[in-house]
C-alpha positions as CSV (number, residue, x, y, z in Angstrom):
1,X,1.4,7.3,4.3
2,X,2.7,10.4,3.1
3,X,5.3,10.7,0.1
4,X,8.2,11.9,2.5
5,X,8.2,8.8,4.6
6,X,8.0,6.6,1.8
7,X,10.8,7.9,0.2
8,X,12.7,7.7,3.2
9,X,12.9,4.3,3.5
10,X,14.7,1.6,2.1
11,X,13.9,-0.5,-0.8
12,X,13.4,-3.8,1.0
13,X,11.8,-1.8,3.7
14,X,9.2,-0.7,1.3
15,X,8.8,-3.9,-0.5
16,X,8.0,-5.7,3.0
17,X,4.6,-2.6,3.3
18,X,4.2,-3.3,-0.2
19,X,3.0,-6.9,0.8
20,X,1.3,-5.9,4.4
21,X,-0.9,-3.4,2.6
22,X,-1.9,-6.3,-0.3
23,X,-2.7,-8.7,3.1
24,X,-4.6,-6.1,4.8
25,X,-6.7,-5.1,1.3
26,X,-7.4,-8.6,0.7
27,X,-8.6,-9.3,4.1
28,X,-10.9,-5.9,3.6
29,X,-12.3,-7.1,0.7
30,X,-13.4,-10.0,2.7
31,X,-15.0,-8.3,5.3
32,X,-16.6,-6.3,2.5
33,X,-18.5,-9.3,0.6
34,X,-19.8,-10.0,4.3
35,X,-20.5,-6.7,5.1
36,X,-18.4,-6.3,7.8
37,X,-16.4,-3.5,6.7
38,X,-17.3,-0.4,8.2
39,X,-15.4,2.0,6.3
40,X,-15.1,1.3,2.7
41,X,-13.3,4.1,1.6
42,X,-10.4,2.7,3.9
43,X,-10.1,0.2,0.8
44,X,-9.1,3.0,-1.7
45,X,-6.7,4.4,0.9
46,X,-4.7,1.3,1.2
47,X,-4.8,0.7,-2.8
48,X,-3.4,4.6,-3.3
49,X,-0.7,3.8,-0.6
50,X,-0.1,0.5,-2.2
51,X,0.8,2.6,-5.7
52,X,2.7,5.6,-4.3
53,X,5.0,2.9,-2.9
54,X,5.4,1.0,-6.4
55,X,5.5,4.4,-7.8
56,X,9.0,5.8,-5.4
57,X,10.2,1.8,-5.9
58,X,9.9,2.0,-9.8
59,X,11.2,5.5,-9.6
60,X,14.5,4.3,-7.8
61,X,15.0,1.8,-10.0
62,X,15.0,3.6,-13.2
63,X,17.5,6.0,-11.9
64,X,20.5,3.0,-11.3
């Protein structure tokens, strides 16, 4: 996800991909310890999309 259309949603918006993206890393790191994943550098995506949301959510709350 890029920056601009994280920070153009809402905040409950954003805490609902927050927790899709921590379901979707931990069902990668399952398919990693079986070797099953066939991208692994998918896993640092979701992780660094995962932040940049908590980043813009901690952001917008330090500014109220």
């Amino acid at each position: 996800m890029k920056l601009e259309e994280i920070k153009s949603l809402k905040n409950e918006e954003l805490k609902v991909k927050v927790e899709e993206l921590k379901q979707e890393l931990f069902a990668m790191r399952f398919k990693q310890a079986s070797g099953q994943l066939e991208n692994p550098g998918e896993m640092r995506t979701v992780r660094k999309n995962i932040a940049r949301i908590l980043t813009v959510i901690r952001e917008r709350e330090m500014v109220k």
